[in-house]
mmCIF file of the N, C-alpha and C atoms, coordinates in Angstrom:
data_MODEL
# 
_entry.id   MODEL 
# 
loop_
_atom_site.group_PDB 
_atom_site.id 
_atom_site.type_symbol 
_atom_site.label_atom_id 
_atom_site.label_alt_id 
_atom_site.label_comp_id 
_atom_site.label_asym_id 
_atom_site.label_entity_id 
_atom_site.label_seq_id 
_atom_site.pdbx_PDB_ins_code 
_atom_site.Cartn_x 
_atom_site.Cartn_y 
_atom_site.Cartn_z 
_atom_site.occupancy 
_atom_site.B_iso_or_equiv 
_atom_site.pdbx_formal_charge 
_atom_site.auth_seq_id 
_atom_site.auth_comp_id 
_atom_site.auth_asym_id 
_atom_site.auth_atom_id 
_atom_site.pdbx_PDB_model_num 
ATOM 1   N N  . UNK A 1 1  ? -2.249  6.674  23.444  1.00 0.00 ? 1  UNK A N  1 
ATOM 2   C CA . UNK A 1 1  ? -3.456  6.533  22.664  1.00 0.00 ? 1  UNK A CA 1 
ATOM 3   C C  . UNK A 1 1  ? -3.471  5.146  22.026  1.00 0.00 ? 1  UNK A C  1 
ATOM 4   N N  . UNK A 1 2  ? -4.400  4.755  21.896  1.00 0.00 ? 2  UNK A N  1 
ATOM 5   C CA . UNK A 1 2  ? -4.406  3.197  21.356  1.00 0.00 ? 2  UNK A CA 1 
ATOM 6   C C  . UNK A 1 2  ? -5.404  3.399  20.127  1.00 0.00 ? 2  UNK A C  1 
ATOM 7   N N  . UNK A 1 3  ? -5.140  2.682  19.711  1.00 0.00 ? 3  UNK A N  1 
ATOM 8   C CA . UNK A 1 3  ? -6.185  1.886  17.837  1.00 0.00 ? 3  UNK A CA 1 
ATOM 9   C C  . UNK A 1 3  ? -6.854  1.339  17.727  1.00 0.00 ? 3  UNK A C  1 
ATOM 10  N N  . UNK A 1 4  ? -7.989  1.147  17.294  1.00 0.00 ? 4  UNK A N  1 
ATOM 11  C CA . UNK A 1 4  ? -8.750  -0.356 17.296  1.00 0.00 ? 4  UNK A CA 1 
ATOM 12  C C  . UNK A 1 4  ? -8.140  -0.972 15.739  1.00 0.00 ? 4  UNK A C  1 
ATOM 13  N N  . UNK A 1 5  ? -7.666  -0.543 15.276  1.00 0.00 ? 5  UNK A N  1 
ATOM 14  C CA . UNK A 1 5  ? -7.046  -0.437 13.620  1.00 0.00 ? 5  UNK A CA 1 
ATOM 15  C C  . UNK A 1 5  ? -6.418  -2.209 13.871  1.00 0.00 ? 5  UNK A C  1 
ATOM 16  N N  . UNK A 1 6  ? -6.262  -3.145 12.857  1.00 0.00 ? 6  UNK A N  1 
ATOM 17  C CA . UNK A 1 6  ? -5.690  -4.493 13.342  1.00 0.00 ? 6  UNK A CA 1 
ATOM 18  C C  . UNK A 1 6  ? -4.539  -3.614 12.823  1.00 0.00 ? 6  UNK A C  1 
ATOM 19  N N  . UNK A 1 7  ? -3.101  -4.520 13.095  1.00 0.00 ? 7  UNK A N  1 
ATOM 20  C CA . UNK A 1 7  ? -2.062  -4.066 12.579  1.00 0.00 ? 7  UNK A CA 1 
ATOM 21  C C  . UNK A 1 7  ? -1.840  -4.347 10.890  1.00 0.00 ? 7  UNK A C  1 
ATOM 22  N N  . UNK A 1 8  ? -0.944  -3.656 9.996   1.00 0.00 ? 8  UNK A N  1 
ATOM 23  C CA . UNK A 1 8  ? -0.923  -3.793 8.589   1.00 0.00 ? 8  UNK A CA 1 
ATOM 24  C C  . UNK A 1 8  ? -0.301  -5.255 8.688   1.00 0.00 ? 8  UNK A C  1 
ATOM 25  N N  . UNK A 1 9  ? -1.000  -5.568 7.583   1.00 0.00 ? 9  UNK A N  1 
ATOM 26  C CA . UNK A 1 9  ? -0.487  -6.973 7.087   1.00 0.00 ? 9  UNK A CA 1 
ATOM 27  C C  . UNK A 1 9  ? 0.508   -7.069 5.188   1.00 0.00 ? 9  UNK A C  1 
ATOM 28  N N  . UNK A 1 10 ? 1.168   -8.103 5.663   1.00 0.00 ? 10 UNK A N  1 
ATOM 29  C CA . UNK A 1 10 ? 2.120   -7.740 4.337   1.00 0.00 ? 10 UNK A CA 1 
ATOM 30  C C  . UNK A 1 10 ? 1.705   -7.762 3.094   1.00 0.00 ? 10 UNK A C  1 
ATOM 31  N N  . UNK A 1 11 ? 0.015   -7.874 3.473   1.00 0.00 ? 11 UNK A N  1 
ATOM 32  C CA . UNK A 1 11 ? -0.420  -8.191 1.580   1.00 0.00 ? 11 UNK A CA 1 
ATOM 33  C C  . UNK A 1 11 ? -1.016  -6.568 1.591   1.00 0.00 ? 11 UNK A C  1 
ATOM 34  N N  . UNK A 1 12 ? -0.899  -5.811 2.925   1.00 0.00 ? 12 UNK A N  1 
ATOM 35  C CA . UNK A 1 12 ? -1.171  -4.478 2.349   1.00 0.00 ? 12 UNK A CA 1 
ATOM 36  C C  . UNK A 1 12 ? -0.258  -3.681 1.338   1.00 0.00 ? 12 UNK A C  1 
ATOM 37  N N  . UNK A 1 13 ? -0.617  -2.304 0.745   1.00 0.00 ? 13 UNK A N  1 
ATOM 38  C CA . UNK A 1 13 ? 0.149   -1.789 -0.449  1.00 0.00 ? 13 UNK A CA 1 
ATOM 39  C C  . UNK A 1 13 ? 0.642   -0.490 0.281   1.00 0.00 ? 13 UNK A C  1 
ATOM 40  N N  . UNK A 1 14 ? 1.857   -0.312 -0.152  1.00 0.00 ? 14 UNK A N  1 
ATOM 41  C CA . UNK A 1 14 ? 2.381   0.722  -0.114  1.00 0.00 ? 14 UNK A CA 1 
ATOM 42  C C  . UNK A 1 14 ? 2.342   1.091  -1.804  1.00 0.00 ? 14 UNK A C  1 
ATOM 43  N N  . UNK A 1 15 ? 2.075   2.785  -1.453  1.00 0.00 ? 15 UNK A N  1 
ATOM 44  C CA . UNK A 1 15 ? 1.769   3.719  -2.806  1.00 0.00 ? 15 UNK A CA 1 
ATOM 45  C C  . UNK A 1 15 ? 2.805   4.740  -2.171  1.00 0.00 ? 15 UNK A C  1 
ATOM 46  N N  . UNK A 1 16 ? 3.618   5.390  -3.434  1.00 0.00 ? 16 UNK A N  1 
ATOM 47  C CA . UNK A 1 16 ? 4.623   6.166  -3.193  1.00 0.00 ? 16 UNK A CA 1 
ATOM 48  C C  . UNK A 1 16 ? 3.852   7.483  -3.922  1.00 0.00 ? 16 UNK A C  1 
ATOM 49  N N  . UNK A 1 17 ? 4.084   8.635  -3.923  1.00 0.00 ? 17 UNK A N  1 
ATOM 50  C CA . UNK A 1 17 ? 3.591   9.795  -4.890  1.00 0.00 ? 17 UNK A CA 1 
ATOM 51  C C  . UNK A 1 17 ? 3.565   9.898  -5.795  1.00 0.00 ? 17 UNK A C  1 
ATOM 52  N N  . UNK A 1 18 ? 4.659   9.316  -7.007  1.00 0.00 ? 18 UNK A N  1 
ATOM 53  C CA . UNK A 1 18 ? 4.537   8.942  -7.954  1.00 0.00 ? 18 UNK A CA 1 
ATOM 54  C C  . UNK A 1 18 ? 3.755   8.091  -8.453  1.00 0.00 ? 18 UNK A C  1 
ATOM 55  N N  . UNK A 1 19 ? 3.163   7.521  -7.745  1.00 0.00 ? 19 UNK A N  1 
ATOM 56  C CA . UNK A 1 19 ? 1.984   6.204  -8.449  1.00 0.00 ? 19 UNK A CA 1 
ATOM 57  C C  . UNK A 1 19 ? 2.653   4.254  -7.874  1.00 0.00 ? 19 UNK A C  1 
ATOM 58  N N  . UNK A 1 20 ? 4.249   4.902  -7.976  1.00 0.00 ? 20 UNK A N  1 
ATOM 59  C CA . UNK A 1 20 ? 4.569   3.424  -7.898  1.00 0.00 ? 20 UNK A CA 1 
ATOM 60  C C  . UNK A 1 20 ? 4.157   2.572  -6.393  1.00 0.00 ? 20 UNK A C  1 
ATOM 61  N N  . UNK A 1 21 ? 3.676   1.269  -6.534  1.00 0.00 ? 21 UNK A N  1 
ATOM 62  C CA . UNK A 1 21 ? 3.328   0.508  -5.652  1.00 0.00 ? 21 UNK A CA 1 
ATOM 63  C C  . UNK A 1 21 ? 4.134   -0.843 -5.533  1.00 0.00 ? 21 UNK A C  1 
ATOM 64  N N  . UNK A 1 22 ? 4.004   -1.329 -4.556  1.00 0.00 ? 22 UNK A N  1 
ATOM 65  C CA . UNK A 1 22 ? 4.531   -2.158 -4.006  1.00 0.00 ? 22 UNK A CA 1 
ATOM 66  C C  . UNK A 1 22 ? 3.930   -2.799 -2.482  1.00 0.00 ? 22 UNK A C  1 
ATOM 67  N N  . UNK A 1 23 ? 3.524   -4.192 -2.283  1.00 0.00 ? 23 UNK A N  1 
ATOM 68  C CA . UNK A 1 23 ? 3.282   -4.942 -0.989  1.00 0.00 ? 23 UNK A CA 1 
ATOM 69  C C  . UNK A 1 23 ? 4.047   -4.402 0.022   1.00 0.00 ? 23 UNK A C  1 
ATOM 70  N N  . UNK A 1 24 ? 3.592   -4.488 0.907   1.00 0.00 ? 24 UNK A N  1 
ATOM 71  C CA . UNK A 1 24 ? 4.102   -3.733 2.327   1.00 0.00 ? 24 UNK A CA 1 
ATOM 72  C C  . UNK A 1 24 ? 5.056   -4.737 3.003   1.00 0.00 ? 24 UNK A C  1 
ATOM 73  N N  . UNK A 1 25 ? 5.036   -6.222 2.431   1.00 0.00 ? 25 UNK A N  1 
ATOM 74  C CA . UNK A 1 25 ? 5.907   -7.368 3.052   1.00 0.00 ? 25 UNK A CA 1 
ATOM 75  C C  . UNK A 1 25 ? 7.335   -7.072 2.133   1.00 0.00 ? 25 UNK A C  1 
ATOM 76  N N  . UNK A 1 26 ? 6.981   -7.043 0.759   1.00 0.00 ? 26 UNK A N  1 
ATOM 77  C CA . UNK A 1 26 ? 8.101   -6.552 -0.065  1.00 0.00 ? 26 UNK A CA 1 
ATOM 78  C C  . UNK A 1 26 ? 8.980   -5.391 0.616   1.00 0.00 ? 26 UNK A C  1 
ATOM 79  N N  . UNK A 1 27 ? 8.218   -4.298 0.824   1.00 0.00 ? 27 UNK A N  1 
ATOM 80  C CA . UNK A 1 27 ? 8.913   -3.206 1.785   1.00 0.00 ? 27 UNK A CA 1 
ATOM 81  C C  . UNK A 1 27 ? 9.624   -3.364 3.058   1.00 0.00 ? 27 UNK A C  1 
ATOM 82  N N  . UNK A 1 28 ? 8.916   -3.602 3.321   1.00 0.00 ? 28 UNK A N  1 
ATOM 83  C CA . UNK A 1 28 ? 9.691   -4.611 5.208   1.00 0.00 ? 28 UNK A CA 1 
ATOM 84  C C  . UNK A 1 28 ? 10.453  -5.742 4.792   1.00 0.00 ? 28 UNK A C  1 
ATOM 85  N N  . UNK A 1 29 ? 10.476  -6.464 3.688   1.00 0.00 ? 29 UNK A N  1 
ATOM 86  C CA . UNK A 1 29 ? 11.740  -6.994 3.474   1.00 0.00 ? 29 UNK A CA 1 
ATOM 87  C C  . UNK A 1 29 ? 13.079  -6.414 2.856   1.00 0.00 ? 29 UNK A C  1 
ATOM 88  N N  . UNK A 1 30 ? 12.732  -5.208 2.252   1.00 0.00 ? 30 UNK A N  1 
ATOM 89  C CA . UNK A 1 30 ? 13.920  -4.254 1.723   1.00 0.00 ? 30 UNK A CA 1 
ATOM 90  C C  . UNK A 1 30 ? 14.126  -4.385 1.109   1.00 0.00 ? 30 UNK A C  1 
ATOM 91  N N  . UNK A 1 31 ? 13.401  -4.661 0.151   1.00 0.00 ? 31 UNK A N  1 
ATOM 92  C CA . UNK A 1 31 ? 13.287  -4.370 -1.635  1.00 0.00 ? 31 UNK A CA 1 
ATOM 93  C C  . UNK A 1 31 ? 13.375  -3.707 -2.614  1.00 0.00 ? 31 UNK A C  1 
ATOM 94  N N  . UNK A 1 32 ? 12.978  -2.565 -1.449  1.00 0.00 ? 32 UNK A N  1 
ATOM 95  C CA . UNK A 1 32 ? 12.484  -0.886 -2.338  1.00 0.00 ? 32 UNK A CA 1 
ATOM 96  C C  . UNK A 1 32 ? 13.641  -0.022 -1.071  1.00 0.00 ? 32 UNK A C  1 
ATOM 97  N N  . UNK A 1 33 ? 14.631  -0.583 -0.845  1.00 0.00 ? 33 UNK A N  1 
ATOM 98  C CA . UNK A 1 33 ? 15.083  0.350  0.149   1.00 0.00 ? 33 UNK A CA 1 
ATOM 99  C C  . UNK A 1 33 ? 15.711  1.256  -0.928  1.00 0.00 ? 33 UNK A C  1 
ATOM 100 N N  . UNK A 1 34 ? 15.856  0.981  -2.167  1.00 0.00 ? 34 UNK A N  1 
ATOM 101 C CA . UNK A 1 34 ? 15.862  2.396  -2.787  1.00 0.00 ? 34 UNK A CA 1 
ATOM 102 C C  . UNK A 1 34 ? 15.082  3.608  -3.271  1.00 0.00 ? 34 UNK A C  1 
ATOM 103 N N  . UNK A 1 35 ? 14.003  3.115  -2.736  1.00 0.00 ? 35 UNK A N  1 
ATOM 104 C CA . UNK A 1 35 ? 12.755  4.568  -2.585  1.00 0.00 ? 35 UNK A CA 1 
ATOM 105 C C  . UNK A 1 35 ? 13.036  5.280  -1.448  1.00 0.00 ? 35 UNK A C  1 
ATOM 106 N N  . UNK A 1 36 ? 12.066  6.086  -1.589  1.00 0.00 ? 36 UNK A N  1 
ATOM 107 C CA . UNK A 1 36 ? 12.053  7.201  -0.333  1.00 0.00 ? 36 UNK A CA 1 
ATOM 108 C C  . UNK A 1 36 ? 11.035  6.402  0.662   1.00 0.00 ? 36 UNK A C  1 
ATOM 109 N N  . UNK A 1 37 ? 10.711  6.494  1.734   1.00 0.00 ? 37 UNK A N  1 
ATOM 110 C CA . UNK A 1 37 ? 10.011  6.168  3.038   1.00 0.00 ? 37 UNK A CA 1 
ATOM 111 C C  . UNK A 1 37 ? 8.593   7.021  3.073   1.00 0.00 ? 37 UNK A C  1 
ATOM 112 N N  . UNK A 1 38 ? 8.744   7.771  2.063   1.00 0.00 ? 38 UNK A N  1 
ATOM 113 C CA . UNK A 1 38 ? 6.914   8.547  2.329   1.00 0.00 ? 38 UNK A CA 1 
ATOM 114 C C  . UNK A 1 38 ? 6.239   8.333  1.054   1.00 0.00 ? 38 UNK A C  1 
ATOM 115 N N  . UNK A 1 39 ? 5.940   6.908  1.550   1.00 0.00 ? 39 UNK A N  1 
ATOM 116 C CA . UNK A 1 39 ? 4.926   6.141  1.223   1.00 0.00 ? 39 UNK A CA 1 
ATOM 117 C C  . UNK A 1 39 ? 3.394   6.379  2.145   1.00 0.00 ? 39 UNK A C  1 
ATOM 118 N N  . UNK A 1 40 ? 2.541   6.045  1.255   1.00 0.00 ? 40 UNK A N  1 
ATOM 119 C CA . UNK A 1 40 ? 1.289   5.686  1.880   1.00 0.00 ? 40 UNK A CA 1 
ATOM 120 C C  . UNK A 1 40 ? 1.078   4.283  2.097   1.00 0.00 ? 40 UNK A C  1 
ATOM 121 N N  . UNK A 1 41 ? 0.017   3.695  3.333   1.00 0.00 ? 41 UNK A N  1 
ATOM 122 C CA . UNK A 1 41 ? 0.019   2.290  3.443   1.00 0.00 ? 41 UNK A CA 1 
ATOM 123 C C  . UNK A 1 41 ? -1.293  2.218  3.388   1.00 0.00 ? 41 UNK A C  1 
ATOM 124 N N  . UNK A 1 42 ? -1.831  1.754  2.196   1.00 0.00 ? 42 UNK A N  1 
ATOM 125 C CA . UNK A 1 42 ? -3.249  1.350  1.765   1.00 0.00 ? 42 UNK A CA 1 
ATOM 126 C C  . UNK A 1 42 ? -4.136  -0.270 2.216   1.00 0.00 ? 42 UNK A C  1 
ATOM 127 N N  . UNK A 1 43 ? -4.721  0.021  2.858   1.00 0.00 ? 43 UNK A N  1 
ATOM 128 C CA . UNK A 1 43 ? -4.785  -1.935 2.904   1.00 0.00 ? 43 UNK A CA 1 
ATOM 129 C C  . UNK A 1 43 ? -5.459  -2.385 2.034   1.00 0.00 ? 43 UNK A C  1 
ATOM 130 N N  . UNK A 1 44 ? -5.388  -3.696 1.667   1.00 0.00 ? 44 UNK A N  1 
ATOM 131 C CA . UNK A 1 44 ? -5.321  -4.378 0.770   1.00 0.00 ? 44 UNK A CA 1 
ATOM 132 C C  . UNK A 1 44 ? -6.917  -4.544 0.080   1.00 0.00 ? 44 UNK A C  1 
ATOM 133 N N  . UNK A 1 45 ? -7.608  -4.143 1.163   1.00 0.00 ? 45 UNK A N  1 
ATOM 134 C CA . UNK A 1 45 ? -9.364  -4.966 1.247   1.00 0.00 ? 45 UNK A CA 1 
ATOM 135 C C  . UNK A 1 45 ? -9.830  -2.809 1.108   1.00 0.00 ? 45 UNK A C  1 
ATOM 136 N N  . UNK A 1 46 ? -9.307  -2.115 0.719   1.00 0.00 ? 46 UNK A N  1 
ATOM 137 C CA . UNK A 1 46 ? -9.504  -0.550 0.873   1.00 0.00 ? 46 UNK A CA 1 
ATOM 138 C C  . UNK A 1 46 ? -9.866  -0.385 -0.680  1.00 0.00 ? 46 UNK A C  1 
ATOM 139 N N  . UNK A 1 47 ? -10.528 -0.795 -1.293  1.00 0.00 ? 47 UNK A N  1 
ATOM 140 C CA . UNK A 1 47 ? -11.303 -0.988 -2.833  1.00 0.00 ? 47 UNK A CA 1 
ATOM 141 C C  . UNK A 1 47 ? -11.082 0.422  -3.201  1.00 0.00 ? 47 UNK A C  1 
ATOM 142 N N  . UNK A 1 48 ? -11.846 1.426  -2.157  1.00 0.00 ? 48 UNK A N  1 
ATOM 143 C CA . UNK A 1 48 ? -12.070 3.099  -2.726  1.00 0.00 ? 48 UNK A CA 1 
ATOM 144 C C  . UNK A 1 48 ? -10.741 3.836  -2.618  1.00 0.00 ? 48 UNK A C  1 
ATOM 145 N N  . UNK A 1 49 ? -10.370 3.224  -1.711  1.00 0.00 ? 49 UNK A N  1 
ATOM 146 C CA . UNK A 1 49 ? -8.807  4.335  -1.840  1.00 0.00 ? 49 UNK A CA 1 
ATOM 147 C C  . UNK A 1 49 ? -7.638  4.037  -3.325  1.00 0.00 ? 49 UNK A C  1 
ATOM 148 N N  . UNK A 1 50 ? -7.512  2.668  -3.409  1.00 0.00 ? 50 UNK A N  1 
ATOM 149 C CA . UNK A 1 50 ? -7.186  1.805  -4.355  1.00 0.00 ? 50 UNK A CA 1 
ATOM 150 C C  . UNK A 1 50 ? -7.471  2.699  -5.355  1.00 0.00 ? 50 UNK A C  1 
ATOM 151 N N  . UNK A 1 51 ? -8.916  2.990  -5.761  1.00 0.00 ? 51 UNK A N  1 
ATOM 152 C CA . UNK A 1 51 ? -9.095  3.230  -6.937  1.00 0.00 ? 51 UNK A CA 1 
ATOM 153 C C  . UNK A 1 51 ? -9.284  4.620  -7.374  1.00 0.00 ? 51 UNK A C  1 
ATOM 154 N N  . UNK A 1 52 ? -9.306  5.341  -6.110  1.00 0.00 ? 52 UNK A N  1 
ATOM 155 C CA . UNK A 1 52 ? -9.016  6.797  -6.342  1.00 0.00 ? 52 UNK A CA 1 
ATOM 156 C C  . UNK A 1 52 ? -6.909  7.307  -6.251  1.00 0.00 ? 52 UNK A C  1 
ATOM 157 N N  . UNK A 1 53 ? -6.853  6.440  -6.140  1.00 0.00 ? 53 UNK A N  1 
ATOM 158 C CA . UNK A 1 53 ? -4.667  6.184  -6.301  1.00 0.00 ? 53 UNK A CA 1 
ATOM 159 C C  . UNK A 1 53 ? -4.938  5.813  -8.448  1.00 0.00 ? 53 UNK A C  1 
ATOM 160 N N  . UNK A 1 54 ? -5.776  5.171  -8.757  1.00 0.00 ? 54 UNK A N  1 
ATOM 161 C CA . UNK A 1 54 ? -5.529  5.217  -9.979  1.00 0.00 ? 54 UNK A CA 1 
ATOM 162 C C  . UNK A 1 54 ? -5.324  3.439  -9.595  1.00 0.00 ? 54 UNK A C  1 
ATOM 163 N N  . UNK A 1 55 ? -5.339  2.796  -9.149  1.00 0.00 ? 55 UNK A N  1 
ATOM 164 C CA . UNK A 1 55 ? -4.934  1.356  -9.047  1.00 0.00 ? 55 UNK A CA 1 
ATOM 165 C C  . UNK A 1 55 ? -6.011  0.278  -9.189  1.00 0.00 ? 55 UNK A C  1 
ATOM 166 N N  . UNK A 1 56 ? -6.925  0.713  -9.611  1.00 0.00 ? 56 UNK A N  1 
ATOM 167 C CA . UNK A 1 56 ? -8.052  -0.595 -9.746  1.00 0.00 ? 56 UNK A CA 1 
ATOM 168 C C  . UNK A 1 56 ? -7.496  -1.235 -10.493 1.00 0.00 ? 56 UNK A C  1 
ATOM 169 N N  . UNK A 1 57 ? -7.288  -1.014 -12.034 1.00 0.00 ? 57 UNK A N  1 
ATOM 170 C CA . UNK A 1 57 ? -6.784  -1.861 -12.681 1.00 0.00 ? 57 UNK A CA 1 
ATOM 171 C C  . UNK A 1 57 ? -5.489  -2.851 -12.090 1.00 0.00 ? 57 UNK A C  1 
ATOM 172 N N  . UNK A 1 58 ? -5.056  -2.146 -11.538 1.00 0.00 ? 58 UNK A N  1 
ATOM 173 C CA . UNK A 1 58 ? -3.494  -3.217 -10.999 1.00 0.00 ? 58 UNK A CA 1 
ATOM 174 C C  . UNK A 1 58 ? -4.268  -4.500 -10.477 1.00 0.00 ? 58 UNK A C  1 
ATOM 175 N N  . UNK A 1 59 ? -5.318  -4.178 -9.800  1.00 0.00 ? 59 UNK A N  1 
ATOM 176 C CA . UNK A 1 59 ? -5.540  -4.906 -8.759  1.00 0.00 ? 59 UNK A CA 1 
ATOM 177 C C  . UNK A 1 59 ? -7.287  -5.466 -9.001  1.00 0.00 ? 59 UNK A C  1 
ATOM 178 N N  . UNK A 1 60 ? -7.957  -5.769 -9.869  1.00 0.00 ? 60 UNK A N  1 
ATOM 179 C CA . UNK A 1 60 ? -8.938  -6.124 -10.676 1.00 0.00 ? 60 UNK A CA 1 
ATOM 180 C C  . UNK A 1 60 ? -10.357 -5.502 -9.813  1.00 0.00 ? 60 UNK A C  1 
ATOM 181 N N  . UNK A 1 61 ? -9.337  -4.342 -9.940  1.00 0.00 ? 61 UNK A N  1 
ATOM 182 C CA . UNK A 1 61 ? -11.030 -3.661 -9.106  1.00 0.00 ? 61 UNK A CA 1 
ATOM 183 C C  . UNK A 1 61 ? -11.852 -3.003 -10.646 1.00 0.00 ? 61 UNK A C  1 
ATOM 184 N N  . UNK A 1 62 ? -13.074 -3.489 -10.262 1.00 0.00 ? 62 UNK A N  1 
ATOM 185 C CA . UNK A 1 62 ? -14.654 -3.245 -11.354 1.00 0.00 ? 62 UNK A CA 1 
ATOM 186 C C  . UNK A 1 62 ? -14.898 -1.709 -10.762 1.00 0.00 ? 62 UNK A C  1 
# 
């Protein structure tokens, strides 16, 4: 099966269940290899998901 999806880019966000976030380049560099792996991967330009996670403010969403 194929995607039309571009691939994630590192300024996308990973959101963990708890709320905590972190860049997806940060993650793939192994930063957070002390979290757990079930994360969500939000992209970066995803305004509504962002702000239904509770994250507008992080991220200067109006």
């Amino acid at each position: 099966m194929t995607s039309n999806a571009p691939p994630y880019s590192v300024d996308d966000i990973a959101v963990w269940p708890d709320g905590w976030w972190a860049s997806l380049g940060a993650v793939w560099n192994g930063h957070y290899g002390n979290r757990s792996n079930d994360y969500e991967i939000v992209r970066e330009d995803d305004f509504a998901r962002l702000k239904e996670l509770g994250l507008a403010e992080d991220f200067d969403i109006p």
